[in-house]
C-alpha positions as CSV (number, residue, x, y, z in Angstrom):
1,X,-124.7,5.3,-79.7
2,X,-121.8,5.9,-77.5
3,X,-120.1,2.9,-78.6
4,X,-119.3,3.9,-82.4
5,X,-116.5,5.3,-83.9
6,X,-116.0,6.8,-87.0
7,X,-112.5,7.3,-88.2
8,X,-111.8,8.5,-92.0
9,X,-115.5,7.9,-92.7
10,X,-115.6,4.1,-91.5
11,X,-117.5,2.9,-88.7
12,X,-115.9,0.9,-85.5
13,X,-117.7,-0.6,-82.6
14,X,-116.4,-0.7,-79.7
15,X,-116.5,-4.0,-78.1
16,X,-115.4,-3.5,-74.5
17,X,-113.8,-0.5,-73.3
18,X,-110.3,-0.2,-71.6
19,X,-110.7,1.6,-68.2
20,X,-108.1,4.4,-69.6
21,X,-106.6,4.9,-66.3
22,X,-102.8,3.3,-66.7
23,X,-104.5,-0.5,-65.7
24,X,-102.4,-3.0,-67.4
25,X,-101.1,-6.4,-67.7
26,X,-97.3,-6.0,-68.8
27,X,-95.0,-9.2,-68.9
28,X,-91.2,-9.2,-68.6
29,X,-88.8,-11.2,-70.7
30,X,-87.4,-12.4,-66.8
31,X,-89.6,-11.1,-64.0
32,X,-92.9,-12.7,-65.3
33,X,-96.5,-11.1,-65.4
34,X,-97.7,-8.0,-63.4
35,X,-101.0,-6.1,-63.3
36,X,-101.1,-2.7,-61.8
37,X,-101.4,1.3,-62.9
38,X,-98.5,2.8,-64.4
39,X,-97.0,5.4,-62.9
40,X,-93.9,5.4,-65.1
41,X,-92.7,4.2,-68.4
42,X,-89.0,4.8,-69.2
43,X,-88.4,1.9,-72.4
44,X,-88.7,-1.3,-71.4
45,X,-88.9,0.1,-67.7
46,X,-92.2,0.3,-66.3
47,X,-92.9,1.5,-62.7
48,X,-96.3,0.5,-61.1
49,X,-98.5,1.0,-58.3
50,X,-100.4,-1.7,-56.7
51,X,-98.9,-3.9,-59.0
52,X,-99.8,-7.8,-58.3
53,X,-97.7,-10.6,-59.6
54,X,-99.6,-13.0,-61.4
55,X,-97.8,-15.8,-60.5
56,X,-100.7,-18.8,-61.6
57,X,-103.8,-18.1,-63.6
58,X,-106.8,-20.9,-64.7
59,X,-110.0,-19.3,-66.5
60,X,-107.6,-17.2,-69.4
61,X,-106.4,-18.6,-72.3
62,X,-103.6,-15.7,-71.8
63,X,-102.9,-12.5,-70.6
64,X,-104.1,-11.2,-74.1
65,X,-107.8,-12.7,-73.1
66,X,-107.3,-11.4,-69.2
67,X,-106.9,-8.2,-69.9
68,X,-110.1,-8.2,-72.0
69,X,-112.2,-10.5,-69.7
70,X,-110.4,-11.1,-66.6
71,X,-110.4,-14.4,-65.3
72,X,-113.6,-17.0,-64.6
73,X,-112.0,-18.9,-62.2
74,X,-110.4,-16.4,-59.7
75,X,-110.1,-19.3,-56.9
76,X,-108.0,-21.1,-58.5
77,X,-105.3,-18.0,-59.2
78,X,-102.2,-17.1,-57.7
79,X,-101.9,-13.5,-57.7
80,X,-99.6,-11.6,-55.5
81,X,-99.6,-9.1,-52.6
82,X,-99.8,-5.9,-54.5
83,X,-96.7,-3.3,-54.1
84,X,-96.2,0.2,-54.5
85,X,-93.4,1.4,-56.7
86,X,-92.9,-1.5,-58.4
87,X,-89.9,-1.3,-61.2
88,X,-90.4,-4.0,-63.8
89,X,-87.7,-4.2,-65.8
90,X,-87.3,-6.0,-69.6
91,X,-91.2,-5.2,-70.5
92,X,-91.8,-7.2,-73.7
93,X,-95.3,-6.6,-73.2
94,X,-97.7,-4.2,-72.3
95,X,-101.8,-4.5,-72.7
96,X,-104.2,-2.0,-71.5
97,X,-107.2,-3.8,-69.6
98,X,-110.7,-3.1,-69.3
99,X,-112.6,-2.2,-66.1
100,X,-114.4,-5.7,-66.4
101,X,-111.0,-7.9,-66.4
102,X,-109.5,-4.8,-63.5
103,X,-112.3,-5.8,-61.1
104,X,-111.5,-9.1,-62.3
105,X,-108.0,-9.0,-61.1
106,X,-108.4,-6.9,-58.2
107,X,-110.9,-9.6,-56.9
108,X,-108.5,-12.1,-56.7
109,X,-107.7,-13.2,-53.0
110,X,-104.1,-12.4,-51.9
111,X,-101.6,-15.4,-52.6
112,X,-99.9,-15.6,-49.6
């Protein structure tokens, strides 16, 4: 079963798996929340690309449950035009997302 792991003799299932590709959810001690693909990580630096803002959220307990799930109410969000480039400075957080709570994300309408 692809979805076992065995580490030091001890058995791990993998619940979901994270897409692997840079897709995260980081949040800044200032700027707020972003989702996006790293391109670069220099400390508490991180540079995205098609980075959104997510500015308003309903359908998450938190970005700790988005990046697992996405969100269940994606007309309700407020998620930003996505940028290229995007330095985010003051990263306090940084979780790796799935490809269920990715399409998730990316399938929220542009909040204009």
């Amino acid at each position: 079963m692809k979805n076992i792991v065995i580490i030091d003799g001890i058995e791990y299932v993998l619940l979901k798996a994270y897409s692997g590709d840079g897709y995260v959810i980081v949040r800044s001690a200032t700027a707020g929340v972003f989702a996006g693909t790293i391109r670069h990580e220099d400390g508490a630096t991180i540079t995205m690309n098609s980075c959104r803002r997510l500015w308003w959220w309903e359908g998450a307990a938190s970005i700790s449950q988005m990046a697992i799930d996405g969100v269940s109410l994606p007309e309700k969000c407020k998620f930003s035009v996505r940028t290229k480039n995007h330095a985010i400075y003051g990263v306090c957080e940084k979780i790796p997302c799935t490809q269920e709570a990715r399409d998730s994300i990316e399938g929220v309408k542009e909040w204009k």
